[in-house]
C-alpha positions in Angstrom: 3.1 -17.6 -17.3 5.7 -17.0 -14.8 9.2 -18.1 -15.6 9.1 -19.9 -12.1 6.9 -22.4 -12.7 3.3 -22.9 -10.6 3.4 -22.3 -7.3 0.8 -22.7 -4.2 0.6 -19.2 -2.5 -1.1 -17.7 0.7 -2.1 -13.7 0.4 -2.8 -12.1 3.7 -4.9 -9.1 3.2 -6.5 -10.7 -0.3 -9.6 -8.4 -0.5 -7.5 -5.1 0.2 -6.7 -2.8 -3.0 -3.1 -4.2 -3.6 -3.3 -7.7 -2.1 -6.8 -8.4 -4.5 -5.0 -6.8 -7.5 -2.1 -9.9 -6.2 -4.6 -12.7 -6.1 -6.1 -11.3 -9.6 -2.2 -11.1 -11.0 -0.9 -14.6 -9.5 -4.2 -15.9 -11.2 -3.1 -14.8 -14.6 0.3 -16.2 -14.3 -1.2 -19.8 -13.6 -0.4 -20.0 -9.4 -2.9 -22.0 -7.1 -3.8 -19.0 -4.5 -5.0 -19.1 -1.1 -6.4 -16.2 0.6 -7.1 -15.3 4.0 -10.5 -13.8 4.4 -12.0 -12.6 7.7 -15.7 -12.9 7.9 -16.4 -9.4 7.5 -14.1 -8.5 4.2 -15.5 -6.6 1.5 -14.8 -8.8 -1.5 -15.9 -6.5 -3.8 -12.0 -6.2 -5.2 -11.9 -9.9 -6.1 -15.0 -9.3 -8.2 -15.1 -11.7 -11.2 -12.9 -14.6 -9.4 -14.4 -17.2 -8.4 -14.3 -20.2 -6.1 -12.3 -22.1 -9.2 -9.6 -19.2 -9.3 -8.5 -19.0 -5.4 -9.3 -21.4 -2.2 -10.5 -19.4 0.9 -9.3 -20.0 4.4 -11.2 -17.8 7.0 -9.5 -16.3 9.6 -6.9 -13.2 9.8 -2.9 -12.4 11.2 -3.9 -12.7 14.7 -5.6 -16.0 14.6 -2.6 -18.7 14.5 -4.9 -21.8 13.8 -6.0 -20.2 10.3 -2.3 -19.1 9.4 -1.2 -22.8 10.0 -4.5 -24.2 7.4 -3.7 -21.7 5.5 0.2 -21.9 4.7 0.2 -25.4 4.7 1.9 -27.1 1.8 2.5 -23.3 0.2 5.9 -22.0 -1.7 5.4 -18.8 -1.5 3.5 -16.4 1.4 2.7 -12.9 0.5 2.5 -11.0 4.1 0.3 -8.0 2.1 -2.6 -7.7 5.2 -2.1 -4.4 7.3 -4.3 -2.0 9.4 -4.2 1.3 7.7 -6.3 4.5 9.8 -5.1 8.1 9.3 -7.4 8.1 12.8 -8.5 5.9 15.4 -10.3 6.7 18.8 -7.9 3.6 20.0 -5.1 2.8 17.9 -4.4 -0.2 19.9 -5.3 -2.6 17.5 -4.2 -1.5 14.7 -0.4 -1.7 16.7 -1.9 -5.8 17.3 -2.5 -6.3 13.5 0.5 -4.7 12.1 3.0 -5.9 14.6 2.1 -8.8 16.6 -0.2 -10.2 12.9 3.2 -9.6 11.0 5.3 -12.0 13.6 2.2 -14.6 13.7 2.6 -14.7 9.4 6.4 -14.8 10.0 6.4 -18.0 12.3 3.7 -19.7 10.2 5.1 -19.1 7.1 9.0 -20.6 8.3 6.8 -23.1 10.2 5.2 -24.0 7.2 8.3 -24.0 5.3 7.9 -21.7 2.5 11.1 -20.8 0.0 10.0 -17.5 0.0 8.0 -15.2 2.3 7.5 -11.8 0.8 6.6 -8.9 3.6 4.8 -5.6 2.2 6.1 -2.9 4.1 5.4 0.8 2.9 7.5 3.8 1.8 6.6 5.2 5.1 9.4 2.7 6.5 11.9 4.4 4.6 14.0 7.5 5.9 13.6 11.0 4.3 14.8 14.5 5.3 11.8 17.3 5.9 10.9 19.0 2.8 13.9 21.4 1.6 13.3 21.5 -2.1 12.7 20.0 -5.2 16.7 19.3 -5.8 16.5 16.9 -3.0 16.9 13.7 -4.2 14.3 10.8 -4.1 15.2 8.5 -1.4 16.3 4.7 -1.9 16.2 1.4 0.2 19.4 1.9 2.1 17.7 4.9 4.7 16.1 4.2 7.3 12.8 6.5 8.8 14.2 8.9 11.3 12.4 9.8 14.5 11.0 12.4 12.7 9.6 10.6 9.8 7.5 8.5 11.8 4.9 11.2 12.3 2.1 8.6 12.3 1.0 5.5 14.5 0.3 3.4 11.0 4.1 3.9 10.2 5.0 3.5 13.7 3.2 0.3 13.6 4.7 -0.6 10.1 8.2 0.7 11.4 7.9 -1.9 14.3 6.7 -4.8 12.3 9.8 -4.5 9.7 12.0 -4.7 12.6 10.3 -7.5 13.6 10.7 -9.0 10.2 13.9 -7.9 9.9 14.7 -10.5 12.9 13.3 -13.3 10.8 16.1 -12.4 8.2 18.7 -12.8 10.7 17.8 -16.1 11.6 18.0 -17.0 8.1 14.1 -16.7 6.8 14.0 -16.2 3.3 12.2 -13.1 3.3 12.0 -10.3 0.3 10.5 -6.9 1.9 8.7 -4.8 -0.8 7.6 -1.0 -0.4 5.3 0.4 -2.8 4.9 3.8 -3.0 1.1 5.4 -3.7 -0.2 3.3 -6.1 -3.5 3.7 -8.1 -5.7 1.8 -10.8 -8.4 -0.4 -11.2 -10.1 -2.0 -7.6 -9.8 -0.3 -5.5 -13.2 -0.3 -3.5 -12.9 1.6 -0.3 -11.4 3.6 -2.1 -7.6 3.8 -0.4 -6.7 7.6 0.8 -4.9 7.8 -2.9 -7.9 6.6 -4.3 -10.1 9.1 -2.5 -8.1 11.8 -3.9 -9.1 10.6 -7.5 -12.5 10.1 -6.6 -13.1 13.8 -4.8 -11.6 15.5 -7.8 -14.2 13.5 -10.1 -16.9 14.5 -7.8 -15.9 18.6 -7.9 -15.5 18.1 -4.1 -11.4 19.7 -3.9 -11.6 23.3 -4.3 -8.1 23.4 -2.3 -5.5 21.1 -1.6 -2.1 21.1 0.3 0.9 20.9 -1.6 3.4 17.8 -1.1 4.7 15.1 -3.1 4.5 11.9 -3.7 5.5 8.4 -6.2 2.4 7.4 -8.1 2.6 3.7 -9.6 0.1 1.5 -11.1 -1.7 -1.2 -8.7 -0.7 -3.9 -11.4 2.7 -2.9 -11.5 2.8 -3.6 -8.0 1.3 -6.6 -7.5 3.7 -8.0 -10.5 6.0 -6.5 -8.5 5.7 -8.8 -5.1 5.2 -11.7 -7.7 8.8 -10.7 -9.1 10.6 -10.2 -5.6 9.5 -13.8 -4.8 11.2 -15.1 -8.0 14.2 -13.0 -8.0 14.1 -10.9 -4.7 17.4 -11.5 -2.9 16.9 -12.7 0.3 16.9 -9.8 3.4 16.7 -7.1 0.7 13.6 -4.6 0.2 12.9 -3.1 -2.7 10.7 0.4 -3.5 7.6 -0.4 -5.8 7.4 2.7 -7.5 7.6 4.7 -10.8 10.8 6.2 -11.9 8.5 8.9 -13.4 6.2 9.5 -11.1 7.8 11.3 -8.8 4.8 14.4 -8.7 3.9 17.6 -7.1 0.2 17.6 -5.9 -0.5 20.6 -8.3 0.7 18.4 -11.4 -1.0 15.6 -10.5 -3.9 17.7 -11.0 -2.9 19.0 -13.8 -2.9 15.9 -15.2 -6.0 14.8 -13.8 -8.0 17.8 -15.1 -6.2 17.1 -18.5 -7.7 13.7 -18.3 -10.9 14.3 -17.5 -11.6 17.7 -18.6 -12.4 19.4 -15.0 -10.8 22.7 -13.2 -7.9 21.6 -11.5 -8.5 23.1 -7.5 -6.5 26.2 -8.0 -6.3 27.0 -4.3 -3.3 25.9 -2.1 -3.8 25.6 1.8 -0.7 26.5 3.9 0.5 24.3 6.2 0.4 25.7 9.2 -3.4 27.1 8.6 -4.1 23.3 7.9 -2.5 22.1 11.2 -4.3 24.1 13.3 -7.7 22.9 11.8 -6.7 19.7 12.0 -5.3 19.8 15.5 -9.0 21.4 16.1 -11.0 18.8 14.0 -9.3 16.1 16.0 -9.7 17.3 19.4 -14.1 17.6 18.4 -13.2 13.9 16.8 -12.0 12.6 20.7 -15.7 14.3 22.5 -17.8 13.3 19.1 -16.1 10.0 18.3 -16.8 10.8 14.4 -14.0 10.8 11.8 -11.9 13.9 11.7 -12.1 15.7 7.8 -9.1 16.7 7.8 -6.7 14.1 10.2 -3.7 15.4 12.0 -1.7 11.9 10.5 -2.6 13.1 6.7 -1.3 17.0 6.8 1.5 16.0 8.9 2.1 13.4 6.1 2.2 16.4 3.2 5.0 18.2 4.9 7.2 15.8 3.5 7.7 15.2 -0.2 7.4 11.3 -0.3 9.6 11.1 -3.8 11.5 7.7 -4.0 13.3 6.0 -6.2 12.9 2.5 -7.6 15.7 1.7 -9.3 17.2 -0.8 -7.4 13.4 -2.9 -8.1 13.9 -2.1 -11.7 17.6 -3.2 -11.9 17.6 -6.5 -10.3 13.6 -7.0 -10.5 12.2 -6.1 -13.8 9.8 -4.0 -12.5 7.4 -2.6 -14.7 6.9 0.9 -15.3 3.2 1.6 -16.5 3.0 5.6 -16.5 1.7 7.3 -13.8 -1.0 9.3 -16.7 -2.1 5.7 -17.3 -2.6 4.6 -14.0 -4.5 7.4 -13.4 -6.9 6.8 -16.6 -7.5 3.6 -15.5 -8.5 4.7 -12.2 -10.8 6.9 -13.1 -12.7 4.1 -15.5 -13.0 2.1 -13.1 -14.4 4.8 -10.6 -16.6 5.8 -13.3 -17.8 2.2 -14.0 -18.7 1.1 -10.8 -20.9 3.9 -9.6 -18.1 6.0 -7.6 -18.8 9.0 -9.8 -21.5 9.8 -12.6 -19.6 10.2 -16.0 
């Protein structure tokens, strides 16, 4: 049980990967949970809950009238709900969700009175210098993203909504800001980009792969995470939700996934600039065709950076867990397995 007692909590974004992992996690620990469901969510990822575990209030960020049902009489808001594309024909409302849907949450939740409001941001709203070497060191909390490091319009749209946030904070909202790093495990139904990664390797479809790096951490240990910033998160602070292990080149992590599973790690590495230029070609068919790109612009300009961070400062004053990253990964790959994402 958690040490602070039951609580009545609203989850934005309750069917994604992390916020159903939440809802599952807040269950365990004994809190009442609301979640805000639109019409259309997969629940697939609260799978084994039912209407005795969690109350349902439909609606989403933009729609003020379900935010105000929703939030009423709650202690603590989770803000984990976000638009997340690597491509869009129209980013336009993904800007709406993650911006203008993170001040809606905001004023309902102060509205509504809530001791603690916890906002998931991402480790894409944290600064770190192009890719120079593996002696750089991971980055922490106190940098923030550089022009430069805002090479996409989700963590443009993120970047935005923690400033937006972040005026909140100075008006005295007690808000905790949390920034999980890539995590994997168990749920994780659409499956994420991470996830996808997992579940193309399983399927024999990676012969190559461009090298970058980034912090793997366990779903659970997040969601435990935003549980623990609401207890003991210091008000106006963010933390990183990460693994101080699991900082990992791409070619270990398949390393260790072919160790896991037995399958040829892809042993073919893609240069950069070769998978820019297909990329700046898949995306400009993408624009006449209207299809997905294969390869989007947003994801290799992402692996020119190593995204290596480190979460001490959640393990310090937090007590973050630290599953390992091998763990996470076996548990990933069960549950792939399981439900029909792969043959075994």
């Amino acid at each position: 049980m958690s040490g602070a007692g039951e609580m009545k909590c609203f989850v934005t974004g309750a069917s994604g990967f992390i916020g159903g992992n939440l809802v599952r996690e807040l269950v365990r620990q004994g809190h009442s949970v609301r979640a805000l469901l639109r019409d259309v969510s997969d629940l697939r990822g609260l799978d084994g809950l039912d209407s005795q575990h969690y109350e349902t209030i439909r609606g989403d960020v933009l729609d003020k009238d379900s935010l105000k049902l929703g939030l009423k009489d709650c202690d603590w808001c989770f803000h984990v709900a976000a638009s997340y594309h690597l491509w869009m024909p129209d980013y336009r409302p993904m800007f709406r969700t993650n911006v203008d849907g993170s001040q809606n949450v905001m004023e309902a939740a102060c509205a509504a009175g809530c001791s603690r409001i916890v906002y998931t941001s991402t480790v894409g709203c944290i600064g770190i210098t192009p890719e120079t070497g593996v002696s750089e060191p991971p980055a922490d909390e106190s940098l923030d993203p550089q022009p430069q490091n805002l090479t996409t319009a989700y963590k443009s749209s993120k970047w935005l909504a923690e400033l937006k946030v972040r005026e909140f904070i100075k008006k005295g909202a007690p808000i905790v800001v949390v920034c999980p790093t890539a995590p994997i495990g168990p749920c994780d139904v659409k499956p994420t980009p991470t996830g996808k990664v997992i579940v193309d390797f399983l399927k024999g479809e990676m012969p190559a792969f461009m090298e970058t790096g980034l912090n793997w951490v366990h779903v659970r240990d997040v969601a435990q995470g935003h549980i623990l910033a609401a207890e003991k998160g210091r008000i106006g602070e963010r933390y990183i939700l990460g693994n101080a292990e699991g900082n990992w080149m791409m070619k270990d992590t398949f390393t260790v996934l072919a160790d896991i599973t037995g399958l040829r790690a892809p042993r073919v590495k893609i240069p950069y600039r070769v998978a820019l230029m297909a990329a700046y070609v898949d995306e400009t068919l993408s624009r006449f065709t209207g299809k997905h790109p294969r390869a989007p612009l947003a994801g290799v300009k992402m692996a020119a950076h190593r995204m290596f961070f480190n979460p001490a400062k959640a393990i310090r004053e937090l007590g973050l867990p630290q599953t390992s990253p091998r763990q996470a990964f076996e548990d990933a790959i069960r549950w792939f397995r399981e439900n029909g994402y792969v043959e075994n």
